[in-house]
C-alpha positions as CSV (number, residue, x, y, z in Angstrom):
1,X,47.7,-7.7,4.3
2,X,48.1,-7.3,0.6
3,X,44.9,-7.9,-0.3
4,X,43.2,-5.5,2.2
5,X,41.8,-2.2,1.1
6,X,42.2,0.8,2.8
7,X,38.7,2.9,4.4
8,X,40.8,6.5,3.3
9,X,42.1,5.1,-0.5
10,X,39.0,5.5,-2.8
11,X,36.7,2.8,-1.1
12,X,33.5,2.8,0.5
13,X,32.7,3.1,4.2
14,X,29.6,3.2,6.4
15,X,28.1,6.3,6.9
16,X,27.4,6.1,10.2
17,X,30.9,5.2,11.0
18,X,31.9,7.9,8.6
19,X,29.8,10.7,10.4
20,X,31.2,9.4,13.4
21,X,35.1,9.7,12.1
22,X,34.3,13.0,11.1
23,X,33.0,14.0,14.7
24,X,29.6,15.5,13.0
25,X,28.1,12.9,16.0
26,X,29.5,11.9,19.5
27,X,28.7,7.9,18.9
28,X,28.1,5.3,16.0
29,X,24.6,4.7,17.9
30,X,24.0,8.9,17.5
31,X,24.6,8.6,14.0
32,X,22.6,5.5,13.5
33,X,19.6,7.4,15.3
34,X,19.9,10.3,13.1
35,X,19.9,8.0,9.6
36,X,16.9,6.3,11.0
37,X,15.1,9.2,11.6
38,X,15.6,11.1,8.2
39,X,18.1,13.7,9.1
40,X,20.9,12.6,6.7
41,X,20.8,12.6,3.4
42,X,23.0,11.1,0.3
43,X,23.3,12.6,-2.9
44,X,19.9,14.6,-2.3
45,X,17.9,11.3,-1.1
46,X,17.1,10.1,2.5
47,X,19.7,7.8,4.0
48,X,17.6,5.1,4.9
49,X,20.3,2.4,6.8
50,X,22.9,2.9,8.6
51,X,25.0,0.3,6.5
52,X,24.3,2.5,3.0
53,X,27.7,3.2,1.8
54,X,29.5,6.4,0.7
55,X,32.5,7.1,-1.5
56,X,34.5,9.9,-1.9
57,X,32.5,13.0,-4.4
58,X,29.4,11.9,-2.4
59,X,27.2,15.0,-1.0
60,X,25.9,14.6,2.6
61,X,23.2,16.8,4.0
62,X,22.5,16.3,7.9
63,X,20.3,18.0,10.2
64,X,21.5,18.3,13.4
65,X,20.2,20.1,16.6
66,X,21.3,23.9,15.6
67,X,22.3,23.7,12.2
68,X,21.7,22.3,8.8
69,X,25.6,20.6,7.5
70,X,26.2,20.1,3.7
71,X,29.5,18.4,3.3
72,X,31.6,16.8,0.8
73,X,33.0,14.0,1.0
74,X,37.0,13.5,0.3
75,X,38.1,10.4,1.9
76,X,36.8,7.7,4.5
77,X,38.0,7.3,8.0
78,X,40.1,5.0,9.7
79,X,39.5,5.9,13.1
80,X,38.1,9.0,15.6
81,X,40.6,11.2,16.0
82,X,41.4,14.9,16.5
83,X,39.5,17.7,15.1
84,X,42.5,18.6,12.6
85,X,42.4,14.9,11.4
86,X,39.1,14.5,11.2
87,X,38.5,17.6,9.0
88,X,40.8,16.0,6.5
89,X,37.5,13.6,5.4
90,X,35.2,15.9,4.3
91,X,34.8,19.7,2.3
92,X,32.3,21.5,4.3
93,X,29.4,23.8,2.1
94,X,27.2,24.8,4.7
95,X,26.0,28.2,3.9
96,X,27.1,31.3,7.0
97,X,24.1,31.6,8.9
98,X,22.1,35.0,8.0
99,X,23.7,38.4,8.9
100,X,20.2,38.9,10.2
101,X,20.1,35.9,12.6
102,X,23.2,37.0,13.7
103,X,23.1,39.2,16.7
104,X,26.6,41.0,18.7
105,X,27.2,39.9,22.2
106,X,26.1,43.7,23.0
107,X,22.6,43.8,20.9
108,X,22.3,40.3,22.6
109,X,22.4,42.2,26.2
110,X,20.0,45.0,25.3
111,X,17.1,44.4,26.2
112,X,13.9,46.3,24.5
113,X,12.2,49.3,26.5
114,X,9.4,48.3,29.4
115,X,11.1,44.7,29.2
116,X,12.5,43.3,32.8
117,X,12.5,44.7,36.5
118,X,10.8,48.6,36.6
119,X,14.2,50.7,37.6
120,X,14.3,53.4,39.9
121,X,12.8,56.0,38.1
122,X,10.5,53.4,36.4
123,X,9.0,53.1,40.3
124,X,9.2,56.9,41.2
125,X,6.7,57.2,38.0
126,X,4.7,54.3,39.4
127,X,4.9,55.8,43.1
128,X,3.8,58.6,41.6
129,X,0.8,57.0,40.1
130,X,-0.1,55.3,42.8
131,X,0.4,58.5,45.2
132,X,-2.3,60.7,43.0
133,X,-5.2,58.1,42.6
134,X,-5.6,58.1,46.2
């Protein structure tokens, strides 16, 4: 016991168990995946193992599904916990995605003009059409 060093106290930790603690990915096997296939990177190079260490002041980029990450890290992990906890282990820099990107639940709703089903006056004009060709 006295000679045991603690994961959160200044020492290094996996980071696949560390992206795990920090709930960035749902399993250790997730997070081993994502090293493995290039999406995480240390200090601006490519994670290449899954057993590559990090310490505390280390810069992690990772890509994941949606959204590019950038965090910092503060501390390692001792184990999965809540989402309060787990924010504890790392400063997060990702930049806010672009206003332009960004669209209101309302603009999302709109659709443009001549998009989707004709509506009733839509097919009165088309009757219409229809009715004088003949």
């Amino acid at each position: 016991m006295g000679g045991e060093t603690q994961p959160g106290s200044g020492s290094r930790q996996r980071i696949d168990k560390w992206l795990f603690f920090t709930r960035m990915v749902k399993s250790r096997s997730l997070a081993q995946s994502h090293i493995q296939s290039g999406h995480v990177r240390i200090n601006g190079e490519r994670a290449l193992q899954p057993s590559q260490t990090i310490k505390a002041g280390d810069k992690v980029e990772l890509a994941l599904e949606r959204r590019d990450v950038v965090l910092i890290v503060k501390s390692g992990g001792e184990r999965r916990g809540p989402y309060e906890e787990a924010r504890l282990l790392y400063e997060d820099l990702t930049p806010p995605p672009d206003e332009a990107k960004r669209l209101t639940p309302y603009e999302q709703a709109i659709r443009a003009t001549g998009t989707g089903r004709p509506t009733k006056k839509d097919r009165r004009a088309i009757d219409r059409l229809i009715s004088d060709e003949d």
